[in-house]
C-alpha positions, 0 to 999 in steps of 0.5 A, a space after each residue: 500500500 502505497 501513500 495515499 494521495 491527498 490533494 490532485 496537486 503533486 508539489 514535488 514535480 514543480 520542484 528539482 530537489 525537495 526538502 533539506 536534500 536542495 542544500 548545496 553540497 558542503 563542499 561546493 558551499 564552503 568554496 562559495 563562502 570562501 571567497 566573500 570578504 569578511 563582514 564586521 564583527 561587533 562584540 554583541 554577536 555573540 555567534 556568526 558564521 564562524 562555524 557554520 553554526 545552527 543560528 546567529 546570536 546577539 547579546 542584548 545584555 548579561 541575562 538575554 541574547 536574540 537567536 535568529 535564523 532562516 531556513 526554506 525548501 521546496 517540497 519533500 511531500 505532495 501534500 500542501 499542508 504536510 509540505 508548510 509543516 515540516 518546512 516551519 518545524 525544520 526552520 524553528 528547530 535552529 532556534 531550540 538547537 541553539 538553547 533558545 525559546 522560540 518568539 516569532 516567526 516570519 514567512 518566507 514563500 515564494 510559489 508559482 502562482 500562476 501553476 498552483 490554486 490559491 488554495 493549495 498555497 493557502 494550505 502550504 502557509 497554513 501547514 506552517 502555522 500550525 507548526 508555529 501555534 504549537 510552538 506557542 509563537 505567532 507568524 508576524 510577517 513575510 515576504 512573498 515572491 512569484 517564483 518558478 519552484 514552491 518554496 516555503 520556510 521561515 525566518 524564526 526568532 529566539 531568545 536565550 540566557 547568553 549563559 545557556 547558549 549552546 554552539 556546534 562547537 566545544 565537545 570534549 573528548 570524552 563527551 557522549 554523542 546522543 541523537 534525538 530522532 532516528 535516521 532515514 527521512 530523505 531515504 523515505 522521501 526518496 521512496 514516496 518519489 518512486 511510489 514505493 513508500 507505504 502509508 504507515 512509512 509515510 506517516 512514520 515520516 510526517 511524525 517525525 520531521 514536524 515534531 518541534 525539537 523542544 527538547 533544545 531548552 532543558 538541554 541548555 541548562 545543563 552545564 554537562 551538555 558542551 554541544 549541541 546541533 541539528 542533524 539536517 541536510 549534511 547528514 549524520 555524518 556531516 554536521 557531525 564533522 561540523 562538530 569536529 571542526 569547530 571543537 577540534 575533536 575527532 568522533 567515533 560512532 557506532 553504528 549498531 546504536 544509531 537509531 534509525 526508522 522502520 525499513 530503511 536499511 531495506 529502502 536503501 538497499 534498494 535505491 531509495 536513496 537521494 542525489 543529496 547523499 552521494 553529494 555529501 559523501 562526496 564533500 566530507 567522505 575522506 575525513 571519514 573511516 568505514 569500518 570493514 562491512 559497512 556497506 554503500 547502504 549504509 554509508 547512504 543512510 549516515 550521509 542522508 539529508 535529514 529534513 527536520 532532523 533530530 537534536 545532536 549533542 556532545 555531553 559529559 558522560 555523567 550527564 547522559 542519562 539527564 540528557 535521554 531522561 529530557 528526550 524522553 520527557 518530550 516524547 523523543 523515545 528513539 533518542 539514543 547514545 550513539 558514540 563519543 567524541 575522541 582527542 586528535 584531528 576532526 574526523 569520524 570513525 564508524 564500527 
């Protein structure tokens, strides 16, 4: 059984990549930004585009920072409202990535306007604010544009105690690597395209990549969590390596723990895989070690462009089991320890 068809509209033949799998490769990303002259660096921006982090950060004084970020896509799914909420739940989990409290959000839509009804559109922005009223914040603004793919997301703002925020960067070898959701969402994606995803895969996916990464908040005050990230379109592996870079660590995983969605090691081995994957493994792939036996699917799963992915956090050993316990409390059941952090060069080894 396949995935039910829930409007006449397939929103994902107006687009040529869907979900966080459109970001560009790392690789091609990090020669773009190379070459563009540095922008000033006021003592109140307490985070910029130094490690490629989740957001920026600005001090307003000793007890608040405004957290800022943006994120948009076009269509991983079919379905209009579906598609506007997981696009809203991907672009406010930066905000809880960074220890923040979500506060406002502002649209970021630009549609084909004159290929989609109006009420398809309609439903895409309300698929969004529904995300954003669970989140407890409003929609306050936007912009629009008439544009020749769908593309919807947000510009999502946040607050925190500057001493409660959290970077991609400050692991200690030692610290625990613990991922909040399973792995294989653009693995699932890849097979609704093929029309091989089944109904309760489908909504297996839905579930996931529109649960608010809420858990961000508790995790920030803990003074054992040393960093924390999402697991997005880079994959695993990639924001992983992110973590590496900017804390000067080296990581192991162990493969047999991460958690993963039903069916997706069989999905993989099938072909379900998608043109993102093979683009980040070509970016980051050498600073990678594959034990013996892992094989292409695998590797296809752990560089797998996670849209709306799981929180990933480098804590103290001590403080893992107040770590799951505030996953667990937020529904996140899947979140699990999935490696360490180790001393030497930023690099990933997989066992």
């Amino acid at each position: 059984m396949n995935a039910p068809e829930t409007s006449p509209i397939r929103l994902t033949q107006y687009s040529h990549g869907g979900g966080c799998g459109c970001k560009i490769a790392p690789g091609v990303l990090q020669d773009i930004l190379g070459g563009v002259p540095g922008s000033i660096v006021p003592k109140d921006l307490l985070v910029g585009i130094e490690t490629a982090d989740d957001a920026a950060a600005w001090r307003l004084n000793d007890r608040q920072a405004i957290v800022a970020t943006t994120d948009f896509f076009m269509p991983i799914v079919d379905d209009p409202f579906d598609f506007g909420a997981i696009a809203a739940t991907n672009a406010i989990s930066d905000v809880y990535a960074m220890g923040a409290t979500p506060l406002f959000a502002l649209a970021v839509v630009g549609m084909p306007v004159d290929k989609l009804p109006v009420e398809v559109i309609r439903s895409i922005l309300a698929g969004g604010a529904s995300v954003c009223a669970r989140a407890g914040i409003p929609v306050a603004g936007g912009h629009t544009i008439d544009s020749a793919e769908p593309i919807y997301g947000l510009v999502a703002v946040g607050i925190v105690d500057p001493r409660h925020l959290k970077r991609n960067c400050g692991a200690r070898p030692g610290d625990r690597i613990v991922l909040g959701k399973p792995l294989g969402v653009g693995i699932y994606s890849a097979a609704l395209k093929r029309g091989d995803l089944s109904a309760e895969a489908y909504r297996t996916m839905i579930a996931s990549a529109t649960k608010l990464n809420t858990p961000g908040i508790a995790l920030a005050a803990m003074d054992g969590v040393h960093a924390l990230t999402d697991a997005t379109g880079f994959g695993l592996l990639g924001h992983l390596l992110e973590v590496c870079r900017g804390s000067q660590v080296g990581a192991r995983l162990d493969l047999a723990h991460i958690p993963l969605h039903p069916g997706v090691v069989h999905l993989a081995r099938s072909g379900c895989i998608t043109g993102a994957s093979g683009r980040n493994w070509a970016s980051y792939g050498s600073q990678v070690s594959l034990a013996p036996g892992i094989g292409d699917a695998e590797r296809a799963i752990l560089t797998d462009p996670q849209t709306s992915g799981g929180l990933l956090v480098a804590c103290a050993p001590e403080t893992t089991n107040a770590v799951l316990a505030a996953f667990s409390s937020d529904g996140f059941t899947a979140a699990a320890v999935i490696g360490e952090f180790t001393a030497g060069p930023p690099g990933v080894v997989v066992r």
